[in-house]
C-alpha positions in Angstrom: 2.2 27.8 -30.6 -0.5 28.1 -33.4 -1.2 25.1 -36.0 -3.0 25.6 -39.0 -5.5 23.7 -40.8 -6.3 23.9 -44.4 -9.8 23.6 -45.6 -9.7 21.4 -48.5 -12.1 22.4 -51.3 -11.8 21.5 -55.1 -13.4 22.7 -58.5 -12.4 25.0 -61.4 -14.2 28.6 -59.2 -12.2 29.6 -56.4 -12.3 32.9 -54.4 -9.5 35.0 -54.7 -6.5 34.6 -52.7 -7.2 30.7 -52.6 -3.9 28.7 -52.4 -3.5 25.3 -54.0 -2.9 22.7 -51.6 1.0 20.8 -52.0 1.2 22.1 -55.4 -1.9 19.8 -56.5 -5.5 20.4 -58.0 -7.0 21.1 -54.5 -6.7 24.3 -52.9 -8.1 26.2 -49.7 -9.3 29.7 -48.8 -9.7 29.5 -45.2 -7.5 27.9 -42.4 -8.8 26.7 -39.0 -6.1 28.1 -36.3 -5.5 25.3 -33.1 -4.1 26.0 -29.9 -3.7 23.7 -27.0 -4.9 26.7 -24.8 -7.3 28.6 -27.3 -11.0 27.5 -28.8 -10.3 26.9 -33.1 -11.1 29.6 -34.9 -11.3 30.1 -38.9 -9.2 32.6 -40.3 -8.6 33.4 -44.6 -5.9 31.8 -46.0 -4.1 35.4 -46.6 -3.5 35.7 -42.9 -1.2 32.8 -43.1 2.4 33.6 -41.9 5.1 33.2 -45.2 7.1 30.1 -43.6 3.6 28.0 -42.9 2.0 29.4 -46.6 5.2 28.3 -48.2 5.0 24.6 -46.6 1.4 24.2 -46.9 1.7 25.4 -50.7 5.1 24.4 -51.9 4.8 21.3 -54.8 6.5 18.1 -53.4 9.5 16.5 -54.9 8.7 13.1 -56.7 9.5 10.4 -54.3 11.2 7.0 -55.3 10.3 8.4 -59.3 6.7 8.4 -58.2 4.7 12.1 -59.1 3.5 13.1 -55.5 1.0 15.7 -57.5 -1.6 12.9 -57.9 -2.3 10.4 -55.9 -0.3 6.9 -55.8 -1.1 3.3 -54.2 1.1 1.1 -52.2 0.5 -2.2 -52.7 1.0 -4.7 -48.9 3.2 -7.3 -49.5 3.6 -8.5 -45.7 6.1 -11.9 -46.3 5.0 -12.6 -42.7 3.3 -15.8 -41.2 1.4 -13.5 -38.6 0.0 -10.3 -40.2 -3.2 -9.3 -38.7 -5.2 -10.2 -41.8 -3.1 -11.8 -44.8 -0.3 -13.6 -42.4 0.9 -16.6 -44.2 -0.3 -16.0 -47.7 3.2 -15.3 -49.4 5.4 -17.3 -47.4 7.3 -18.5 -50.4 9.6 -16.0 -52.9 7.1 -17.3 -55.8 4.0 -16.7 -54.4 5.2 -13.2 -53.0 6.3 -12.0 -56.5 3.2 -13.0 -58.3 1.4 -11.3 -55.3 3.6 -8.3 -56.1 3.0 -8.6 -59.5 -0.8 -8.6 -59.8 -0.5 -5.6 -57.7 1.3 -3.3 -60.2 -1.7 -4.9 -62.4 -4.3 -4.1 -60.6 -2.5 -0.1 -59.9 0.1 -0.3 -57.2 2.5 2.0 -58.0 4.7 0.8 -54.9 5.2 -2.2 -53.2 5.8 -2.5 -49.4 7.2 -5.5 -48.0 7.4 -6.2 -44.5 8.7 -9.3 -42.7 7.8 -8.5 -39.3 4.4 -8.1 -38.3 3.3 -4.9 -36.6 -0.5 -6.0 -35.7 -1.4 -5.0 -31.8 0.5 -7.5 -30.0 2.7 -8.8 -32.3 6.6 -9.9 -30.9 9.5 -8.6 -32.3 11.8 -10.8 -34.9 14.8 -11.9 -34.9 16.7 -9.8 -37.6 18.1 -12.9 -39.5 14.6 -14.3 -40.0 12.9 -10.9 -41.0 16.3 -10.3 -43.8 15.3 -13.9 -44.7 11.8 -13.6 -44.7 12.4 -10.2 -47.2 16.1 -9.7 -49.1 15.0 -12.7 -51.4 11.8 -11.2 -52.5 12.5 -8.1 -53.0 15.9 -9.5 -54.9 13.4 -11.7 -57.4 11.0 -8.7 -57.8 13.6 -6.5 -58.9 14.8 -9.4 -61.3 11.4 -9.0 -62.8 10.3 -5.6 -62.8 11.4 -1.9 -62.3 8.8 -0.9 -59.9 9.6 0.7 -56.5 10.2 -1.2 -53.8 9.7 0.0 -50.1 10.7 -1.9 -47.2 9.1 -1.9 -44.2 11.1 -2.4 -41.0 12.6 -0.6 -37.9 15.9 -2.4 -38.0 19.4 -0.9 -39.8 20.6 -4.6 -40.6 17.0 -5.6 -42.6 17.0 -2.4 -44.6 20.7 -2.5 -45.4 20.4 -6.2 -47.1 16.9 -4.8 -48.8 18.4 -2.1 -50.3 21.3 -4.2 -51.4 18.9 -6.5 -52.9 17.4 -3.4 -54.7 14.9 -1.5 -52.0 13.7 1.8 -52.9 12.7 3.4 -49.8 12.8 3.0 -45.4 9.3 3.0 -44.0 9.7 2.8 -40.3 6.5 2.2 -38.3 8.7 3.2 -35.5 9.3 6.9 -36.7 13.0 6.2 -36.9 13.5 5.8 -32.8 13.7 1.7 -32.3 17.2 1.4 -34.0 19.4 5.0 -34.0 21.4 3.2 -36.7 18.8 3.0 -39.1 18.3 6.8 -40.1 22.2 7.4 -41.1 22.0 4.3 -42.9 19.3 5.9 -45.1 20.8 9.6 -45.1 24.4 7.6 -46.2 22.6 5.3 -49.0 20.7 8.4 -50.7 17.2 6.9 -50.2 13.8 8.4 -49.4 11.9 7.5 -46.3 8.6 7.4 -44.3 8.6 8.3 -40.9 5.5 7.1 -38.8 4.3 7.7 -35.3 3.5 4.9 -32.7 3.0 5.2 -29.5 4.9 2.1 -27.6 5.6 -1.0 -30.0 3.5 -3.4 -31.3 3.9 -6.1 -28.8 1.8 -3.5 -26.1 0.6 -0.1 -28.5 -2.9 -1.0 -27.6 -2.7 -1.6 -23.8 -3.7 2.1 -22.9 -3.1 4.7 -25.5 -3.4 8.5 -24.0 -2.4 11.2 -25.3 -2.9 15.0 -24.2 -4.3 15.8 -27.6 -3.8 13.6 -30.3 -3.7 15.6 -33.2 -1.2 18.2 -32.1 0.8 15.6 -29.9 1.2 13.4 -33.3 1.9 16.8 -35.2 4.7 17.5 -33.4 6.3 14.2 -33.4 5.9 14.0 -36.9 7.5 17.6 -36.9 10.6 16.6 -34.4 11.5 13.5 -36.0 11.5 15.5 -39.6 13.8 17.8 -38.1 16.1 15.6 -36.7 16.4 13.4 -39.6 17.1 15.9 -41.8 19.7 16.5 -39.2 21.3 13.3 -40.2 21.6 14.3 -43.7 17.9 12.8 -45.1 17.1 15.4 -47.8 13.6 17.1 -46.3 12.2 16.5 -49.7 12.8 13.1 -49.4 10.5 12.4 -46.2 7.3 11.2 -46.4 5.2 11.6 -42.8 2.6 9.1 -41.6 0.1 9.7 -38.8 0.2 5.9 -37.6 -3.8 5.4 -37.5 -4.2 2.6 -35.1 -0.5 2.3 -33.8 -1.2 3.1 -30.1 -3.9 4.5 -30.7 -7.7 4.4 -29.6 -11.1 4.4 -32.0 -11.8 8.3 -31.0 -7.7 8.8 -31.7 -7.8 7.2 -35.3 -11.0 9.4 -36.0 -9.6 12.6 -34.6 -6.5 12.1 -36.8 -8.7 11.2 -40.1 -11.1 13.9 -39.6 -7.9 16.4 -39.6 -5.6 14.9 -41.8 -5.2 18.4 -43.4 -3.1 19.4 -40.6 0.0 17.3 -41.3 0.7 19.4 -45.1 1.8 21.8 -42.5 5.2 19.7 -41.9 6.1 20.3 -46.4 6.0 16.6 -46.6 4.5 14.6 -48.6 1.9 11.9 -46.2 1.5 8.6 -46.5 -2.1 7.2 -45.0 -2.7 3.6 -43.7 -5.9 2.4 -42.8 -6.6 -0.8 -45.1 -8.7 -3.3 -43.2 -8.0 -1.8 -39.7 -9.9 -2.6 -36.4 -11.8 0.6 -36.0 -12.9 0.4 -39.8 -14.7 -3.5 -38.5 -15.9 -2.1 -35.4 -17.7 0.6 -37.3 -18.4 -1.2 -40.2 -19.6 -3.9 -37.8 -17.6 -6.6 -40.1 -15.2 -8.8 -37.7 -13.1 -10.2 -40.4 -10.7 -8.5 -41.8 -10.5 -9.8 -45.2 -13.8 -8.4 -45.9 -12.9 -4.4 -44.8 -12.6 -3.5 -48.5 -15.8 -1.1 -48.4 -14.8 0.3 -45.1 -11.3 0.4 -46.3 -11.3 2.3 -49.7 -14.5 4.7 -48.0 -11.6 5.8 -45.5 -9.0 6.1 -47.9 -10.9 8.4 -50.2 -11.0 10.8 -47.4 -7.6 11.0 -47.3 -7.7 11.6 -50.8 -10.1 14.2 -50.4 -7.4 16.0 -47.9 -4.3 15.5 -50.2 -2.6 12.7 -49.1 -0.2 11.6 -51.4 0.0 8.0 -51.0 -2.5 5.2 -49.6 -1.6 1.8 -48.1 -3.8 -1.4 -48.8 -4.2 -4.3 -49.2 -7.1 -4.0 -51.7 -5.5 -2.7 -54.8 -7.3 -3.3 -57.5 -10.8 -2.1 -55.9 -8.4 0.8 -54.4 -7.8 1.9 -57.5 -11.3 1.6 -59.1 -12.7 3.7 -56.4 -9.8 6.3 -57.1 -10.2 6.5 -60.6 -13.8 7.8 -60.2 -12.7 10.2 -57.2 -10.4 11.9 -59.6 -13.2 11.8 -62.4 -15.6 13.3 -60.0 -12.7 16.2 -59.6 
């Protein structure tokens, strides 16, 4: 099986037969060709097969009313007393609506709240406490204002009390395999959804990742579990893919998967990219707390940008959205 890689350029002169990338203001002329059993080799983009043009090509549907054309910033709301690096700042319904709030401020076009932590090591919750932890919030935010709301959780019972408290969207760390009730739930409610890879769960992700090559083997999960939830009756347009960076997953993983992010357009999805304040962005940035990844952070998510991902996770919105504001500028 081949896999194809766009080159991601930008700017107004372009050699002819260049393809725009998703629809958007990027495009590409060449493709790099992977095999697991063959060196990569560069190829033009006119020797592209029609089914893997028309996905790398093809503009993406608008997901929860959000334009994925241009690029859009989910805001972290984690309600969570354990999160790796804001656990226990919005443990109230007030203080996680303001949070929420100064968000959309600051140019979070989404929120995501979560009310179980997913940091390496982290124990599963019961699913009373996370519904607690996350129905009310997400109930007062949409008292207060009309923007999306995603939650984020791998369990059927959670999402169905956040969406009836006024959810927008499922975003499963667990690519939709922990709880096999949780996909029809979405495909009967009518909802769009992001499906991420993990390796193991969160509790023991980091013990000893392995993969036989990372790229391809997340590729084709990402590519399966598309599949099969549009088997279930999720509308393909309304999937959003995420590479998991740091969910079972080494240093030399998370860098292979940024480095090639281009690869996953291939699926006709719109992806989602989280990497705000992670453990391999302090171990190269050499800053040990996490609260103060924000450089390290928004540098990482601009290369994402920079490959056409649609969305970004963080934490750091308003300096998120600074930094974006002259990326696009620069375009």
């Amino acid at each position: 099986m081949n896999y194809y890689r766009p080159l991601v350029r930008h700017g107004d002169a372009r050699p002819e037969g260049a393809l725009h990338l998703a629809g958007g203001v990027l495009w590409f002329s060449e493709v790099e060709i992977l095999d697991r059993d063959a060196p990569p080799r560069v190829v033009p983009a006119g020797l592209l097969p029609d089914n893997v043009r028309h996905r790398l090509t093809t503009r993406r549907a608008a997901i929860a009313g959000l334009d994925m054309n241009r690029p859009q910033i989910m805001g972290i709301l984690n309600v969570t007393p354990d999160s790796f690096s804001d656990g226990g700042q919005h443990d109230s319904v007030e203080a996680a609506t303001a949070a929420a709030q100064q968000m959309v401020k600051d140019g979070a076009s989404i929120i995501d709240i979560g009310g179980e932590s997913t940091r390496p090591g982290a124990e599963s919750v019961e699913e009373l406490e996370e519904i607690a932890r996350t129905a009310p919030v997400i109930a007062a935010l949409r008292d207060i204002s009309s923007v999306p709301v995603s939650i984020d959780t791998r369990k059927a019972t959670v999402a169905l009390e956040a969406l009836d408290a006024g959810g927008d969207l499922v975003n499963d760390v667990s690519g939709f395999t922990f709880d096999p009730a949780l996909a029809p739930l979405a495909a009967q409610a009518g909802v769009p959804v992001c499906v991420m890879h993990a390796q193991g769960d969160p509790e023991t992700m980091q013990d000893d990742p392995h993969y036989d090559n990372v790229l391809l083997d997340v590729y084709d999960f990402l590519a399966r579990r598309v599949d099969e939830l549009e088997d279930t009756g999720i509308i393909r347009e309304q999937i959003m893919i995420d590479p998991g960076i740091g969910f079972g997953k080494t240093q030399a993983h998370n860098l292979t998967l940024l480095r090639n992010l281009s690869l996953f357009h291939g699926i006709g999805c719109p992806i989602l990219l989280g990497v705000s304040r992670k453990r391999f962005i302090g171990n190269i940035g050499q800053e040990p707390q996490a609260d103060r990844r924000v450089s390290g952070s928004v540098a990482v998510g601009l290369v994402g940008f920079s490959q056409g991902v649609q969305m970004l996770r963080v934490h750091d919105v308003a300096e998120t959205a600074q930094a974006l504001r002259l990326w696009t500028a620069m375009l």
